[in-house]
Residue frames relative to the residue before (quaternion, step in Angstrom):
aa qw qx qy qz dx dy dz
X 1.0000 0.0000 0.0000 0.0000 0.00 0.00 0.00
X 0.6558 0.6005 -0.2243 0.3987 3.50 1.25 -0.70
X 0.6058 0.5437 -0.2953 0.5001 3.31 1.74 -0.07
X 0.6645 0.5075 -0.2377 0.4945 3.13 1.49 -1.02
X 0.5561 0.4942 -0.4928 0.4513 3.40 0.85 -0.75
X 0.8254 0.4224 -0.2816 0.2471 3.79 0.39 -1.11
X 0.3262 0.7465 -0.3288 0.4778 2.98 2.01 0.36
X 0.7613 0.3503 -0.1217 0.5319 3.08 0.55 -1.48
X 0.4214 0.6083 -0.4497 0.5001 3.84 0.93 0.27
X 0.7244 0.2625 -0.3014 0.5617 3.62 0.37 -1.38
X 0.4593 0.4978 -0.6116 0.4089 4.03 0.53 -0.66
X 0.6926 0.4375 -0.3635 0.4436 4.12 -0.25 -1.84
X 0.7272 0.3075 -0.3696 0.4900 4.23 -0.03 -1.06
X 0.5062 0.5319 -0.5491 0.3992 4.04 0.55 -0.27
X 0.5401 0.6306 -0.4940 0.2581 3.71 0.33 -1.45
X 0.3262 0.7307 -0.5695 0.1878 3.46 1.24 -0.80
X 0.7899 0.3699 -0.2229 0.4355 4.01 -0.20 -1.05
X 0.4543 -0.7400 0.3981 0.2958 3.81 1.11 0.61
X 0.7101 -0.6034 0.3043 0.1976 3.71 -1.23 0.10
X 0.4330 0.8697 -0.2260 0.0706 3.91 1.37 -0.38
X 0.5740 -0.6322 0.5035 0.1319 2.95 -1.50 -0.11
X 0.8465 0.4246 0.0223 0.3202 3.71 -1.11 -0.74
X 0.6925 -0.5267 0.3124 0.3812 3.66 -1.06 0.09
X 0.7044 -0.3769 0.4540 0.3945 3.68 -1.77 -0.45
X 0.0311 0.8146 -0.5469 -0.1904 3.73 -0.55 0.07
X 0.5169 0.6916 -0.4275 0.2680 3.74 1.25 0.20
X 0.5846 -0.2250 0.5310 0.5706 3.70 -1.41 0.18
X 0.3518 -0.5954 0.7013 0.1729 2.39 -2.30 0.70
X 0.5712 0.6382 -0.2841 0.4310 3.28 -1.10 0.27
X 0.7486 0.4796 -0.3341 0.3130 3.83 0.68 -1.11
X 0.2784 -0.8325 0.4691 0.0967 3.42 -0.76 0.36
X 0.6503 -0.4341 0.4285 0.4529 3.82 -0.90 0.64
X 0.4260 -0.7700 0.4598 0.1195 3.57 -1.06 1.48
X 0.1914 -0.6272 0.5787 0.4848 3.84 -0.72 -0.16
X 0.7617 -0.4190 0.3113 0.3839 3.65 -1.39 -0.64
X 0.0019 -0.9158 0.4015 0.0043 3.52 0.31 0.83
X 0.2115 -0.8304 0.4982 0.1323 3.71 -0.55 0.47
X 0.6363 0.6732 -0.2031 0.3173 3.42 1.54 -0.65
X 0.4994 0.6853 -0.3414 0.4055 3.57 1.97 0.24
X 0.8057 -0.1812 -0.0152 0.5638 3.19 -1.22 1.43
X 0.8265 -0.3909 0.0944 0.3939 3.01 -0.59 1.99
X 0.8302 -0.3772 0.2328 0.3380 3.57 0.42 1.03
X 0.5061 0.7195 -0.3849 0.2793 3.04 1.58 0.02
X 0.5726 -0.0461 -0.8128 0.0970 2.55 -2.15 1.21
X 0.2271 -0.6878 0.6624 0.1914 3.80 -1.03 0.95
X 0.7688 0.2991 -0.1480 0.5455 3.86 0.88 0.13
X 0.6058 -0.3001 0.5917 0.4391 3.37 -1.62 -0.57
X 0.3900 -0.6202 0.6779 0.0596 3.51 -1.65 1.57
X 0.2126 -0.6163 0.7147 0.2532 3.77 -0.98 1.17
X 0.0078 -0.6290 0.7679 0.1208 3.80 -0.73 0.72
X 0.0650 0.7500 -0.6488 -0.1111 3.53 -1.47 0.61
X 0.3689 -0.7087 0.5989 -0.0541 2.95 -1.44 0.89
X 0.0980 -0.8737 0.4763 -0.0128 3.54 0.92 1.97
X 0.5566 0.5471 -0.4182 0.4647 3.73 0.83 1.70
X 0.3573 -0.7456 0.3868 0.4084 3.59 -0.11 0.25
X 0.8921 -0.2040 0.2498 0.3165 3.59 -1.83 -0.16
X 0.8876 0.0556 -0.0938 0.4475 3.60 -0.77 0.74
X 0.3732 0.6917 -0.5322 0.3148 4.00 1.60 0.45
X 0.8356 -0.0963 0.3708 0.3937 2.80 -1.77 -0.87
X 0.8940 0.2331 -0.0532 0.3790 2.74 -0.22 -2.12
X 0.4824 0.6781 -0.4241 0.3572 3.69 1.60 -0.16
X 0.7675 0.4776 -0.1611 0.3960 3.38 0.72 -1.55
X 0.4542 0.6198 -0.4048 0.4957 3.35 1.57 -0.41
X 0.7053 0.4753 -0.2177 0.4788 3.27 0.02 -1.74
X 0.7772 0.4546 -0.3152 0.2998 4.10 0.25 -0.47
X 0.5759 0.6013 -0.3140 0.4562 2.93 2.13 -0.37
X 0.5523 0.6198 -0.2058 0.5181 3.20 1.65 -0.96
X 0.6551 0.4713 -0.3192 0.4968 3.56 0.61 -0.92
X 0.6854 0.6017 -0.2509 0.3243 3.47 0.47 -1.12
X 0.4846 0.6042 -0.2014 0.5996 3.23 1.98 -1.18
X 0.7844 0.4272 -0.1327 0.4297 3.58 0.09 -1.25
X 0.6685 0.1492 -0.3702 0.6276 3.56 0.98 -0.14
X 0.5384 0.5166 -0.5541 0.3692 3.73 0.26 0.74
X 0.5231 0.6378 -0.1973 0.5298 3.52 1.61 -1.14
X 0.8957 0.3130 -0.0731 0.3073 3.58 0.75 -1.09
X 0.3520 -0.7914 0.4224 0.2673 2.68 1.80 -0.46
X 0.5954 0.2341 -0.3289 0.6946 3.95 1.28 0.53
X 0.6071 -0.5013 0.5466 0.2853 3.43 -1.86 0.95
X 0.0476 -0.6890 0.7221 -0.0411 3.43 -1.61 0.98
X 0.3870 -0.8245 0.3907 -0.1334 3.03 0.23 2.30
X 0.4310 -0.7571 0.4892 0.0421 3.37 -0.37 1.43
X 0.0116 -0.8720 0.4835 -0.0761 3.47 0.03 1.01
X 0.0700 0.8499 -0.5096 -0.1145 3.90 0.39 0.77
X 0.2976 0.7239 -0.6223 0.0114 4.01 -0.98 0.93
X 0.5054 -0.6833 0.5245 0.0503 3.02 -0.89 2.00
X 0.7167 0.5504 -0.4033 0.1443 2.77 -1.78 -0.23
X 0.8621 0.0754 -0.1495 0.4782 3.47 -1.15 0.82
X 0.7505 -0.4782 0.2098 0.4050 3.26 0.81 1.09
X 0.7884 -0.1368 0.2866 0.5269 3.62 0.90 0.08
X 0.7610 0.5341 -0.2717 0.2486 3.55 0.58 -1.19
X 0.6322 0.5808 -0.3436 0.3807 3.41 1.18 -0.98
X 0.5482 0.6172 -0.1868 0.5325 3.58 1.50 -0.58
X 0.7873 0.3791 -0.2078 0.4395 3.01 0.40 -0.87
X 0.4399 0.5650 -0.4043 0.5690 3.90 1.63 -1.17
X 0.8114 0.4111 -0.3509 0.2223 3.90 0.13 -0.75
X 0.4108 0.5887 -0.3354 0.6101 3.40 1.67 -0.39
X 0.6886 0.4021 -0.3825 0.4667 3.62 -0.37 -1.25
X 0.8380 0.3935 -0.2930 0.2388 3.40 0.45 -0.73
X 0.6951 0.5556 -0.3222 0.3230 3.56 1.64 -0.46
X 0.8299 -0.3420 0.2307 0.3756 3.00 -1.61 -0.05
X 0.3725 -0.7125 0.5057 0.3129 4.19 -0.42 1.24
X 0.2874 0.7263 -0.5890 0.2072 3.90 0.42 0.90
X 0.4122 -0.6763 0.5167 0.3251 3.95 0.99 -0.18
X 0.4822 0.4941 -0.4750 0.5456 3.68 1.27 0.62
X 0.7745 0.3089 -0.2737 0.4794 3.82 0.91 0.47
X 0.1405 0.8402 -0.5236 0.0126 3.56 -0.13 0.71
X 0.5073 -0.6173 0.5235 0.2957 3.65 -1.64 0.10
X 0.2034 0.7043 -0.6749 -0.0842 3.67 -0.87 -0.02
X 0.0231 -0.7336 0.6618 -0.1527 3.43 -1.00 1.72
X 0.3835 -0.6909 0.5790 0.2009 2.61 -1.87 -0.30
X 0.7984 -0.0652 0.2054 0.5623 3.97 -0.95 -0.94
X 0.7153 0.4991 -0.3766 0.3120 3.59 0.54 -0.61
X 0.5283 0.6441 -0.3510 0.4276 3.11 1.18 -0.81
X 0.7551 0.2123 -0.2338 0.5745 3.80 0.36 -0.55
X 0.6306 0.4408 -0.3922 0.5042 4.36 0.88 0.48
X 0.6400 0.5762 -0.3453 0.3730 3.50 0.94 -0.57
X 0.4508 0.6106 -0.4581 0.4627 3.73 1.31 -0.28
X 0.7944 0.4364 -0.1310 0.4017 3.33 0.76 -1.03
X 0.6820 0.4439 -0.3343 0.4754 3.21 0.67 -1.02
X 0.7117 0.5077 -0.2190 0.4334 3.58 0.91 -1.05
X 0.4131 -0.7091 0.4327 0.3734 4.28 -0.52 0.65
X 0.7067 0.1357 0.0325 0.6936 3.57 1.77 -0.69
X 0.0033 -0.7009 0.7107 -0.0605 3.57 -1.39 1.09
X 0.3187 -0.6246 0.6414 0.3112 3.54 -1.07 1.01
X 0.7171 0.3715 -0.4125 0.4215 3.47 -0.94 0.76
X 0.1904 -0.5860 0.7649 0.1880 3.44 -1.78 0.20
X 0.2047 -0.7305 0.6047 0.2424 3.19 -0.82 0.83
X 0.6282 0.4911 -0.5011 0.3364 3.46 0.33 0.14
X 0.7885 0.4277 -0.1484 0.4164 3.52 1.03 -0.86
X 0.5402 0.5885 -0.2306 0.5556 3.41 1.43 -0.79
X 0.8773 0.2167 -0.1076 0.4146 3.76 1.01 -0.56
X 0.0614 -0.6345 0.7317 0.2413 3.48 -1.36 -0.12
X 0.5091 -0.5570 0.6547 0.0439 2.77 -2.09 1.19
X 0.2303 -0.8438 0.4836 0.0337 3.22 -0.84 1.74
X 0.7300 -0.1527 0.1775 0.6420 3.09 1.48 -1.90
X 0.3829 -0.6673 0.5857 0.2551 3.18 -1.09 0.94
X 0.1217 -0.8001 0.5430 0.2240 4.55 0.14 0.44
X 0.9019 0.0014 0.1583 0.4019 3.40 0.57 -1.00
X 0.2347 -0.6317 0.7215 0.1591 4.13 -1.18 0.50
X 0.0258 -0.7647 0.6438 0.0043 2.65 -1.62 0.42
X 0.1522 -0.8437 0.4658 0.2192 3.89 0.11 0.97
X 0.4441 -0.6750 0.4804 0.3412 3.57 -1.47 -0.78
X 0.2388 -0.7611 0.5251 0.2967 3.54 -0.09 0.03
X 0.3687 -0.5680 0.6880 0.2608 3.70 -1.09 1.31
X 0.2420 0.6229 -0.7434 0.0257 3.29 -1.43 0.98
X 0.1508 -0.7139 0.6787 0.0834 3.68 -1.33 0.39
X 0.6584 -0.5908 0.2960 0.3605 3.31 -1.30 0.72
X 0.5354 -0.5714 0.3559 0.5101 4.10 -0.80 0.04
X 0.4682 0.4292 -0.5628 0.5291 4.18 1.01 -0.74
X 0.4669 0.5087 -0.6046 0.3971 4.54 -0.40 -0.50
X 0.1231 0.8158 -0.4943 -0.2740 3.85 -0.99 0.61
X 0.2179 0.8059 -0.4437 0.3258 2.93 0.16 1.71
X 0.1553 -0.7727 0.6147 0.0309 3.75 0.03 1.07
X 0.9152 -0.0726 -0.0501 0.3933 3.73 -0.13 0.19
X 0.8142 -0.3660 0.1468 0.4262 3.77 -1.26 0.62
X 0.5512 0.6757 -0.2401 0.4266 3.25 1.30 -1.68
X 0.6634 0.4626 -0.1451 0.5699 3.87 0.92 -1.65
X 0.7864 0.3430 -0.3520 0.3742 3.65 0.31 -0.54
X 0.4184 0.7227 -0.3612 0.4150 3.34 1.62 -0.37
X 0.8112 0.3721 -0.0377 0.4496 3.29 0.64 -1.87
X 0.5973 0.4206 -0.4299 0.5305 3.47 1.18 0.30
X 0.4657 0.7381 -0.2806 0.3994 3.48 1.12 -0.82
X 0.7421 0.3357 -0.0330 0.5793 3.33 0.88 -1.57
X 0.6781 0.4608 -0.2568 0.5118 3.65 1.03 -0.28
X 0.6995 0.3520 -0.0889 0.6155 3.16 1.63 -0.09
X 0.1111 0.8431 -0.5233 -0.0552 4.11 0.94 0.41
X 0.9003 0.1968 0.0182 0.3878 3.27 -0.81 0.56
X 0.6250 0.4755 -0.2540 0.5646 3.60 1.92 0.49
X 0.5946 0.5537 -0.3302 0.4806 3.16 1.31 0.31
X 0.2726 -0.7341 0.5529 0.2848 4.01 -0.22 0.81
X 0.1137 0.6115 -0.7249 -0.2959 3.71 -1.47 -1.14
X 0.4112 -0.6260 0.5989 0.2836 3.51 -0.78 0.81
X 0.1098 0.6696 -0.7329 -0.0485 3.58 -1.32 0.32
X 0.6722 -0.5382 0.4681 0.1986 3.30 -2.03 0.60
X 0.6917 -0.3983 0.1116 0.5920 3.58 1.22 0.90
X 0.7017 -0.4808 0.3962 0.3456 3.59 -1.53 0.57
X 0.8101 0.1807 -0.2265 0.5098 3.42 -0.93 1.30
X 0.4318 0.7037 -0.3991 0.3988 3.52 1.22 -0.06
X 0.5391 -0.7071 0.3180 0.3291 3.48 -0.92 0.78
X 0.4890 0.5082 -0.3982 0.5866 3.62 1.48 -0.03
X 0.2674 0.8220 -0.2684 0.4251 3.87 1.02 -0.28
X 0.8865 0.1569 0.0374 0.4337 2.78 -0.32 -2.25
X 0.4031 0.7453 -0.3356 0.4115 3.32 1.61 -1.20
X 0.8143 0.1294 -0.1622 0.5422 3.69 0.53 -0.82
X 0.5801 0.5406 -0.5505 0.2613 3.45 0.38 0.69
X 0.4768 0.4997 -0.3236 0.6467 3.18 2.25 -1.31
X 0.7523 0.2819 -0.4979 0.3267 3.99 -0.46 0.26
X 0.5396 0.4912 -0.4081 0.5487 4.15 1.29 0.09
X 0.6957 0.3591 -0.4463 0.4334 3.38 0.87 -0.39
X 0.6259 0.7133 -0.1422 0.2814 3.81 1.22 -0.27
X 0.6493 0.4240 0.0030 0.6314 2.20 1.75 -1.34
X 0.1558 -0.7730 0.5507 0.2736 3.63 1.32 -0.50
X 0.2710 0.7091 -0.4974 0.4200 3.33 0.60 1.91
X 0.0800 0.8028 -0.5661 -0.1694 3.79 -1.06 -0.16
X 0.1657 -0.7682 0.6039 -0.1329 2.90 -0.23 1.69
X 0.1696 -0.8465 0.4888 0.1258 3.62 -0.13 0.82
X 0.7284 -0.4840 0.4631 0.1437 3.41 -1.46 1.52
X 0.1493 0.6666 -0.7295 0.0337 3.97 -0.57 0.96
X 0.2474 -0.7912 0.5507 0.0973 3.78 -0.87 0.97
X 0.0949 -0.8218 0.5617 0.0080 3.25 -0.54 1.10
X 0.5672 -0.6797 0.3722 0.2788 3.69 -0.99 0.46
X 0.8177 -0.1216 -0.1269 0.5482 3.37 0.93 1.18
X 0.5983 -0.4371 0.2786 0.6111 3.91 -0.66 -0.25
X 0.6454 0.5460 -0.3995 0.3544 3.68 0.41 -1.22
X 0.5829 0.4794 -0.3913 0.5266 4.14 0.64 -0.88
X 0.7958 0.3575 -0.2624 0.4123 3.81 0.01 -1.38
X 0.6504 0.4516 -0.4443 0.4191 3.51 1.08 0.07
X 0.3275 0.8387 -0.2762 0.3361 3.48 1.15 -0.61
X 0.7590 0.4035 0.0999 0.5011 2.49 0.67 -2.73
X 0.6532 0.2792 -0.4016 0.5780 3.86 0.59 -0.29
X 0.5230 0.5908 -0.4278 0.4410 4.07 0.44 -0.40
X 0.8185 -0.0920 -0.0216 0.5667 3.85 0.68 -0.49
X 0.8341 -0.5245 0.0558 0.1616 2.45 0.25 2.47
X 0.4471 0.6197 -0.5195 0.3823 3.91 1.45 -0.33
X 0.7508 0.4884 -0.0505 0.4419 3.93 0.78 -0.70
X 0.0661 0.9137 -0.3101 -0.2544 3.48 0.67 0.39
X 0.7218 0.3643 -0.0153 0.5883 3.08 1.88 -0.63
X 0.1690 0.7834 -0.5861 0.1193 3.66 -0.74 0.90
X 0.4370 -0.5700 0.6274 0.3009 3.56 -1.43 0.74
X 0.0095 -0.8757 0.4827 -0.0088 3.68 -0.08 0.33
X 0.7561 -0.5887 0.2494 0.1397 3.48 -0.62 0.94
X 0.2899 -0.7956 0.2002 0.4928 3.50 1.04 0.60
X 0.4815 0.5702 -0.4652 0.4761 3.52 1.55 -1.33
X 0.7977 0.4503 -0.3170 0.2460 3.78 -0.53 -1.11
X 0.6929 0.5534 -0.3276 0.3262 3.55 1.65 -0.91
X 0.7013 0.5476 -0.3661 0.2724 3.86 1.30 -1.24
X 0.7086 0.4705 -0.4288 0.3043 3.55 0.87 -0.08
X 0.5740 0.5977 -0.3477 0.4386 3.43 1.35 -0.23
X 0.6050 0.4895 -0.3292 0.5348 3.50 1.01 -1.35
X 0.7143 0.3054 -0.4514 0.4390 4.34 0.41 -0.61
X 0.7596 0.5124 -0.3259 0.2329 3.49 0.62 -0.18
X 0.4580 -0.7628 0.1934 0.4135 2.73 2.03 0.08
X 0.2277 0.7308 -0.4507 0.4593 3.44 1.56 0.38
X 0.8798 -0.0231 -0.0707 0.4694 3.28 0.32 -0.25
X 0.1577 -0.6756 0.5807 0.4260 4.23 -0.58 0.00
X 0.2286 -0.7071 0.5945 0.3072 3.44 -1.82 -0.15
X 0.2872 -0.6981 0.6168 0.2228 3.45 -0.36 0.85
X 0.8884 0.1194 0.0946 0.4330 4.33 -0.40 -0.60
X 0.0252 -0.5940 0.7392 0.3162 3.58 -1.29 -0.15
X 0.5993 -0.5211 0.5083 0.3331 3.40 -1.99 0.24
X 0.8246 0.4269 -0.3189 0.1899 3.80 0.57 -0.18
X 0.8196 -0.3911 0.1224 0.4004 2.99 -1.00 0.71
X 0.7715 0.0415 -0.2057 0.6006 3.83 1.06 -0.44
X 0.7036 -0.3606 0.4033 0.4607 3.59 -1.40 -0.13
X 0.3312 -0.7282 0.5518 0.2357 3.82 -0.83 0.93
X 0.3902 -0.6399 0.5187 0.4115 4.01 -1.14 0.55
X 0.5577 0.5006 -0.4822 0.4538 4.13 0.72 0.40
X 0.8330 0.1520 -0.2402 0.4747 3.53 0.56 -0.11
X 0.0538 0.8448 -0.5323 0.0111 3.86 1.26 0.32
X 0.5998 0.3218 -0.5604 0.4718 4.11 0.47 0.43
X 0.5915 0.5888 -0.4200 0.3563 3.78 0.50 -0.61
X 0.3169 -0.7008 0.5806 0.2672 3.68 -1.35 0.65
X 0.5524 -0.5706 0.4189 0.4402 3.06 -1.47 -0.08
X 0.6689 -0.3552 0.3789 0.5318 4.37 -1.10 0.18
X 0.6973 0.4631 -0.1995 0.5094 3.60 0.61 -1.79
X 0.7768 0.3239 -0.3389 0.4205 3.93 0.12 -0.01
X 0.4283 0.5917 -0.4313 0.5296 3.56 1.42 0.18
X 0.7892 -0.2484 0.3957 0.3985 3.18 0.19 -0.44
X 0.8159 0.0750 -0.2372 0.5219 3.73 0.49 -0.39
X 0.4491 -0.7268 0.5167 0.0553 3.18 -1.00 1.58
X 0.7915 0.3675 -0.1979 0.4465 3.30 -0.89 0.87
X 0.7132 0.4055 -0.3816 0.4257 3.53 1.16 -0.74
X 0.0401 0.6777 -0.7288 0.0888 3.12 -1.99 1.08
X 0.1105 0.7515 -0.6494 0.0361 3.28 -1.15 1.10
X 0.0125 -0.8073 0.5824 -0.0946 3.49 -0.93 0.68
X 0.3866 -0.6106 0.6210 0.3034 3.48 -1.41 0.53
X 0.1554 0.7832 -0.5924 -0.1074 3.55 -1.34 -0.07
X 0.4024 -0.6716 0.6183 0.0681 3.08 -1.40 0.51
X 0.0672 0.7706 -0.5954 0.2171 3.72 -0.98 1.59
X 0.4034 -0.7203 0.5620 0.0512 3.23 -1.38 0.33
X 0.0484 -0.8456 0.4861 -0.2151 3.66 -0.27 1.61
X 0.1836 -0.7594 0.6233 0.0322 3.66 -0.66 1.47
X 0.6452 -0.5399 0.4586 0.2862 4.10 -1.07 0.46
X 0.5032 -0.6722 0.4345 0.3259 3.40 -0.56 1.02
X 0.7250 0.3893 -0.3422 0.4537 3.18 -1.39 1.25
X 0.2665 0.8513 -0.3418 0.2958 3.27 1.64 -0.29
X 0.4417 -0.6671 0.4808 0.3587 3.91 -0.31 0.40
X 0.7614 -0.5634 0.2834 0.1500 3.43 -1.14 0.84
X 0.7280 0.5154 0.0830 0.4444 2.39 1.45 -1.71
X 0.5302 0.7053 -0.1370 0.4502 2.80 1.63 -1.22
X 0.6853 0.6084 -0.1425 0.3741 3.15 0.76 -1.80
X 0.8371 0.2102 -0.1468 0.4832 2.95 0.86 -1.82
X 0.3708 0.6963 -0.4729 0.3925 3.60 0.83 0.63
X 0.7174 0.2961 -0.0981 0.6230 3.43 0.96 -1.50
X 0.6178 0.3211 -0.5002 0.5148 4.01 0.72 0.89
X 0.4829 0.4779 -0.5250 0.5127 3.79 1.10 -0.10
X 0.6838 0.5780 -0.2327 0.3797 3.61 0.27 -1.30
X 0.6814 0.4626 -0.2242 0.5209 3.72 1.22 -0.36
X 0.5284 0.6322 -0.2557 0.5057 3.18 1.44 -0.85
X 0.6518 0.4842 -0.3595 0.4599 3.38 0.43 -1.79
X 0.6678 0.5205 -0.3669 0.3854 3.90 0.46 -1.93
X 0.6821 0.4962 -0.3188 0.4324 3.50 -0.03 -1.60
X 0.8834 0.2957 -0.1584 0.3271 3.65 0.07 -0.56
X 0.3025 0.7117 -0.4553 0.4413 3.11 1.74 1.18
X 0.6695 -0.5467 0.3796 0.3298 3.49 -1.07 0.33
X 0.6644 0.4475 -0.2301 0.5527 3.44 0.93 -1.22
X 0.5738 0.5986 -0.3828 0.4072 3.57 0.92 -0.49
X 0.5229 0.7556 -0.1617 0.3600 3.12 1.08 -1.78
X 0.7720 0.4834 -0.2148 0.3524 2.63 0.23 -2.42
X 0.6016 0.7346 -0.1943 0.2464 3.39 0.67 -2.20
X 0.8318 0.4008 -0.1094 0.3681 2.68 0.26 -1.81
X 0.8058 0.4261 -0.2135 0.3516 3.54 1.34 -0.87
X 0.3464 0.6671 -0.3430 0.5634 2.94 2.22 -0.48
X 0.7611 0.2610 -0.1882 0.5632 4.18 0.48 -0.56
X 0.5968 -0.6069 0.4141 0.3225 4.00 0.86 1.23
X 0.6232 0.5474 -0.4217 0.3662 3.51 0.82 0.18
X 0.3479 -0.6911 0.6142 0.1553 3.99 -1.67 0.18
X 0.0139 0.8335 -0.5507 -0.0424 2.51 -1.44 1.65
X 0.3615 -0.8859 0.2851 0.0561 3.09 -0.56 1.93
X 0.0889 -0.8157 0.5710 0.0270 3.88 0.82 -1.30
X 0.2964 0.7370 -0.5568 0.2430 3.74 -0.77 -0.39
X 0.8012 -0.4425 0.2926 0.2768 3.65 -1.51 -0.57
X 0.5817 -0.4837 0.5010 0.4202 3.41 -0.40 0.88
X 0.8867 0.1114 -0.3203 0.3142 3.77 -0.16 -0.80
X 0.3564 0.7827 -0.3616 0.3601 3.34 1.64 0.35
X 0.7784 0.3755 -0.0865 0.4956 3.02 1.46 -0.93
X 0.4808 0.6172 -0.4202 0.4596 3.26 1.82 0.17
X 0.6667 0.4388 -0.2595 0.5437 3.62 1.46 -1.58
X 0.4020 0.3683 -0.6545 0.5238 4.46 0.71 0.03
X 0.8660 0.3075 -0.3678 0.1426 3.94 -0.46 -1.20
X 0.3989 0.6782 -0.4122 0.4593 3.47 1.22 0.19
X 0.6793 0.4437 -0.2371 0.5343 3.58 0.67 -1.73
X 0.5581 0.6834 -0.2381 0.4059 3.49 0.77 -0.77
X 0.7138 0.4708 -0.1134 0.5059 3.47 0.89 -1.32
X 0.7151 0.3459 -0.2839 0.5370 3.44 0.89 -1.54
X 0.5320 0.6506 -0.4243 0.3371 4.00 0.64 -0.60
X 0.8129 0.3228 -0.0721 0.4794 3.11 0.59 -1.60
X 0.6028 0.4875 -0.3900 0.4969 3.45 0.89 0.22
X 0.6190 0.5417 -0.2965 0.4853 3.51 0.88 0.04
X 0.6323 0.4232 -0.2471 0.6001 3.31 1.21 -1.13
X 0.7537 0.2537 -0.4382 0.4189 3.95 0.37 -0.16
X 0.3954 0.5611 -0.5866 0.4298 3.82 0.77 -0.09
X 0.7408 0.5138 -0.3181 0.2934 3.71 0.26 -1.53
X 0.7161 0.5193 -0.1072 0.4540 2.83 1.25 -1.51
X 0.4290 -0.7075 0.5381 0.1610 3.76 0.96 0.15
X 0.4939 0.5633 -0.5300 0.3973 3.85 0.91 0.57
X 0.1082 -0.6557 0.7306 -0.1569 3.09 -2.17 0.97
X 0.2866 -0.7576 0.5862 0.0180 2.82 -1.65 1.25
X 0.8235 0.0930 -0.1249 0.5455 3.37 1.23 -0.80
C-alpha cells in the first residue's frame, strides 16, 4: 500500500498541468517571447508577489509555477510564488482583493474562486468587483470512470442503474466542494439520478478507494485516469468536457451520451486587484498568450489530457460570470456546504 500511496502522491503533484478540454483560443501567429522590460511603462519595476491561495505540490500550485516561471522568463523580473492556503482558496484570495492595483500583486486560482461564494455562508472578497481578469491558462476535465465489478459499460448503463438503484450508488470525490464533487452533482442533477457523494481526503485517498472497489464511481482527474483506464484497473465510460480530449480519443463526451449540455471542468487563471492599470493587464494577457501558445506548452499540457486555452481578458471575465451563475445553482440544488 505504501507504494501506491506514493504513487498517487506524484499522480496529485503531476496535476501540475490542470485537467482540460477543447480547442486553442490564441491569435494566430504569436510566438515564444524574449525577456522584455519595456511593457506598459516599464513595467515589472520589481519582483511580482504571484500568490497561489493553495498549498505546495496541488493542482492549482504546480500549475501556477509553470506559468510563473514563463513570466519571469518573458519579463526578465522574478514572479515570486507565494503559497496561502486555507479555506478553500479564500484566505489567498481575501489578500489579493485586498492589495495595492500596482500589477506587483497578482492571483493564480482555480474553480474555487467562482464555487466558494457559494459553498461558503460568507467570503471576504467579491470576485467580481475586487478583481480584474487577466488570463484564463488552462481547463481541465474529469473522466467518469467506475470500477470493472460496476456492470455498466457506458453513461447510458450508469444512468439506468443509477435510477434503478436511488441512493445506493457512491462517487468518491477529493473532498466536499471539490471539482470532482460538483462533477457528480451537475450529472445527478442531469441525469435526474442520486448517486450519493463519499468524501475522501484528497484525490490520492478517493482514488485508492475506487481502485479497490470501496467506491464504485468517480469523476477522476484526467492525469490520474489514463493509466488506470489502459490497465484496466479501472473502465472509463466519458470525459466531462465540452469536446472529446486527444488523450482519450475512444472515450465520448458526458453531453453526447445522452445528457446534453453537461460540462464540468477544473481551471486555472490569472487575476490582478481591481483598479489595476490598463496597460498592465493587457501586457500580462499578451504575455500569457505568447507562453500558452508555445509548442512545449502545447505539447505538456495535452500529453497530460489537459487544455491550453489563453484568449481575452474579457473572454475570461464572461467564462467567470457563466461560471458563478452555473455553479451556484448546482450547489443550491445540490444541498452542499463547506462551513
Amino acid at each position: 500500500m505504501s507504494a501506491r500511496m506514493s504513487a498517487m502522491h506524484r499522480h496529485q503533484f503531476l496535476i501540475a498541468v490542470l485537467i482540460g478540454a477543447g480547442g486553442l483560443l490564441f491569435a494566430a501567429g504569436l510566438q515564444a517571447a524574449e525577456p522584455v522590460q519595456d511593457h506598459a511603462h516599464g513595467y515589472p519595476h520589481g519582483p511580482v508577489r504571484y500568490v497561489v491561495p493553495f498549498p505546495v505540490g496541488g493542482g492549482v500550485d504546480v500549475a501556477g509555477r509553470i506559468l510563473a516561471q514563463r513570466l519571469t522568463e518573458h519579463y526578465g523580473k522574478p514572479f515570486v510564488v507565494e503559497n496561502r492556503g486555507g479555506a478553500n482558496g479564500n484566505i489567498g484570495t481575501e489578500i489579493v482583493a485586498h492589495a495595492a492595483p500596482d500589477g506587483l500583486t497578482l492571483l493564480f486560482t482555480g474553480a474555487g474562486f467562482v464555487t466558494n461564494p457559494s459553498l461558503y455562508s460568507h467570503v471576504p472578497y467579491d470576485p467580481i468587483k475586487d478583481f480584474a481578469p487577466v488570463a484564463l491558462m488552462a481547463l481541465g476535465p474529469n473522466v467518469l470512470v467506475v470500477h470493472p465489478s460496476l456492470p455498466v459499460k457506458n453513461v447510458q448503463e450508469l444512468v439506468a442503474l443509477a435510477k434503478a438503484r436511488p441512493g445506493q450508488i457512491g462517487f468518491a470525490g477529493s473532498g466536499s466542494g471539490s471539482t470532482p464533487h460538483l462533477a457528480g452533482e451537475l450529472f445527478n442533477q442531469t441525469a435526474g439520478v442520486n448517486m450519493v457523494h463519499i468524501p475522501y481526503r484528497g484525490t490520492g485517498p478517493a482514488l485508492i478507494a475506487i481502485l479497490g472497489g470501496e467506491t464504485p464511481v468517480m469523476f477522476l482527474p484526467a492525469i490520474n485516469a489514463g493509466p488506470n483506464i489502459a490497465s484496466g484497473r479501472l473502465r472509463g465510460l466519458a470525459v466531462t468536457s465540452r469536446t472529446r480530449l486527444a488523450g482519450f480519443p475512444q472515450l465520448p463526451t458526458v453531453a453526447e451520451s445522452g445528457l446534453p449540455g453537461y460540462e464540468s471542468a477544473q481551471w486555472y487563471g490569472v487575476l490582478a486587484p481591481a483598479g489595476t492599470d490598463l496597460a498592465i493587464l493587457n501586457s500580462l494577457n499578451t504575455a500569457t498568450n505568447q507562453i500558452m501558445h508555445t509548442d512545449d506548452m502545447q505539447t505538456r499540457m495535452n500529453n497530460d489530457g489537459l487544455q491550453p486555452i489563453g484568449g481575452t481578458r474579457e473572454a475570461f471575465a464572461a467564462f467567470i460570470n457563466s461560471e458563478i451563475a452555473k455553479w451556484a445553482k448546482v450547489i443550491k440544488a445540490s444541498g452542499a456546504r463547506v462551513d
